[in-house]
N, C-alpha and C positions, 0 to 999 in steps of 0.2 A: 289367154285362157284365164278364168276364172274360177276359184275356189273357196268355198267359205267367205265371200267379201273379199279373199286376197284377189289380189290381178300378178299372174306374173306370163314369160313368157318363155319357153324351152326352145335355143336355135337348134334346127336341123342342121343336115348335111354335113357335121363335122365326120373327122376323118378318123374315126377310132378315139378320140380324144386327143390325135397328136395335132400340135400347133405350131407353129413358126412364132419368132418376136414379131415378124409385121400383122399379122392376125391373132396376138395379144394385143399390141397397141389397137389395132381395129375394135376389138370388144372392150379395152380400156373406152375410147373416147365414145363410143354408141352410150356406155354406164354415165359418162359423163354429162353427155347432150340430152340423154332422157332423164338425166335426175335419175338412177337407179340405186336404192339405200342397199343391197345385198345382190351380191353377187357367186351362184354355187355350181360347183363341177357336181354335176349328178352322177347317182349307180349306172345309169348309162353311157356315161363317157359323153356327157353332152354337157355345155352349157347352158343355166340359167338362169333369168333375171327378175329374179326377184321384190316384190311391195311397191309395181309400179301403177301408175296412175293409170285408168282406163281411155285418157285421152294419148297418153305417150304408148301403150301397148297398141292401140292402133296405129297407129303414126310409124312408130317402127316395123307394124307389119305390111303396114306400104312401101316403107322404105327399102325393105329385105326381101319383097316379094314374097313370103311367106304363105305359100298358098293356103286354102279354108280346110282342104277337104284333107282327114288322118290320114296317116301313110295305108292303117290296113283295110280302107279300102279303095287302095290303090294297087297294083301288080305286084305288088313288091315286100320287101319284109319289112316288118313293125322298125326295128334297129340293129343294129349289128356294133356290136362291144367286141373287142380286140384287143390284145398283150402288145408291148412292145415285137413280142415274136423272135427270131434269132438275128433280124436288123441291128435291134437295140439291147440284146439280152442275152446274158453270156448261154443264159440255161435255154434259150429257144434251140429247137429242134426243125420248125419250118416256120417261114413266113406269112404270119398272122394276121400283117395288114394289109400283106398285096391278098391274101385268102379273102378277107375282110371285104375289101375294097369290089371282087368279081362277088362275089355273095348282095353285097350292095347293088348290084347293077343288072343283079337275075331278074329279066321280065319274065313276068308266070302266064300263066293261061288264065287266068282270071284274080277281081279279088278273092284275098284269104278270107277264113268263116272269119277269124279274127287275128286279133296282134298275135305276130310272132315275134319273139324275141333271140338271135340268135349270140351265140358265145363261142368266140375263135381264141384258143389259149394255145401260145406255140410251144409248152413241155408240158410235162404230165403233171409237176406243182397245181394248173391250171388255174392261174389267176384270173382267171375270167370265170369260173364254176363252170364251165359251159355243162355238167351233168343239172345243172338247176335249169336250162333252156329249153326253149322249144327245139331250137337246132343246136347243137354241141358238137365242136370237132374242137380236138386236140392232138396234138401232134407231136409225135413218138419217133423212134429211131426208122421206124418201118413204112410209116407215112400216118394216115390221118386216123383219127379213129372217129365214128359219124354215132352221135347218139339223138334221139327223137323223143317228144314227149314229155321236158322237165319241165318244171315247176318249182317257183323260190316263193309263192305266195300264200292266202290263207289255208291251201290245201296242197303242202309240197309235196314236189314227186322227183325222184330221179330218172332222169330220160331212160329209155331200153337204145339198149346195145343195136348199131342199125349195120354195121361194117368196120372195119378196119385197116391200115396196109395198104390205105389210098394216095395216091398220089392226089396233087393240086387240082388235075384237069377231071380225076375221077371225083374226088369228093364236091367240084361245085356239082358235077351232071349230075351225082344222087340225090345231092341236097333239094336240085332243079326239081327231078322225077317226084321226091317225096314229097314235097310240096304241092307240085300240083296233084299227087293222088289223093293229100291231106282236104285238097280245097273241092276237091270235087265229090269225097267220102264226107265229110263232117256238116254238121247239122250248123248252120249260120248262128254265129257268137259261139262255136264251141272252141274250147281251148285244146291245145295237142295233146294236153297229158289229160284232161276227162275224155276224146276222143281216142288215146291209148287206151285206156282202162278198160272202154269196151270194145277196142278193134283187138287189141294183145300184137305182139310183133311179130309171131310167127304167120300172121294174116298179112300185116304191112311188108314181112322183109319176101315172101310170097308174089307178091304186088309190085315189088321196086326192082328184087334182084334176081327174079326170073327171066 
């Protein structure tokens, strides 16, 4: 990708931002074999590589298979950010990256109008904001709590309340449901929280959990 003259390049597919040492050392020597001056964990729990030449970002996108086409318009969600959860964290309540990981792998009925961004936090702390996300669940002594709609950008919003008290198997099927109602209600490049603003949620929770 390019920006302003920079070239860098953001890897997909990592796993909530958890890594193993042999897939540290993996992105140590890729930094090394491509010359890369800067290397950053993004807000999305992703790495990337930063002030690279336009000859080594292609090369490396051969190299990784890094398909051309964005994730959202493909079936699937923009990215999924996730807490360590109650695996790695004394305060998790539910498991954030195995949630994580089935959210990751939700095929939808079509592409989304646009990126969605989702945020799985396994206590109510919610280090992940999932109230600033498209999709928001956090997860409580009672089970999940499902929010829709947020926004952490030039026009923040906090998701609306979508359910609560879900289990693991119920909160992906709504997530599943709202998604595809989202993508077949909103107007192509709408975002959830401007397509909240004019659906309201007593329209959406109507539509999902009728």
């Amino acid at each position: 990708m390019t920006d302003n003259h920079k070239t860098y390049l953001v890897l997909p597919h990592l796993n909530a931002g958890l890594l193993s040492p042999e897939e540290l050392e993996q992105l140590a020597a890729l930094a090394r074999k491509y010359r890369i001056p800067k290397t950053k964990i993004t807000g999305a729990q992703r790495v990337a590589f930063l002030g690279m030449e336009p000859e080594a970002l292609e090369a490396m996108k051969v190299e990784l298979n890094i398909p051309a086409t964005p994730p959202h318009v493909r079936n699937r969600v923009h990215y999924v950010q996730a807490c360590p959860g109650n695996t790695w964290c004394q305060f998790g309540q539910g498991d954030a990256l195995d949630l994580g990981e089935r959210i990751k792998q939700v095929e939808l009925d079509g592409p989304l109008p646009y990126k969605v961004k989702v945020g799985i936090s396994g206590c109510r702390f919610c280090c992940c904001e999932s109230w600033m996300r498209d999709v928001g669940l956090t997860a409580e002594k009672k089970g999940w709590r499902f929010s829709f709609g947020g926004n952490a950008a030039g026009r923040p919003r906090i998701g609306d309340l979508v359910a609560e008290g879900l289990s693991d198997d119920e909160a992906v099927a709504l997530v599943t449901k709202t998604l595809n109602y989202y993508l077949h209600a909103a107007k192509f490049k709408t975002r959830s929280a401007r397509f909240m603003e004019r659906f309201g949620i007593s329209a959406l929770k109507t539509a999902v959990l009728g």
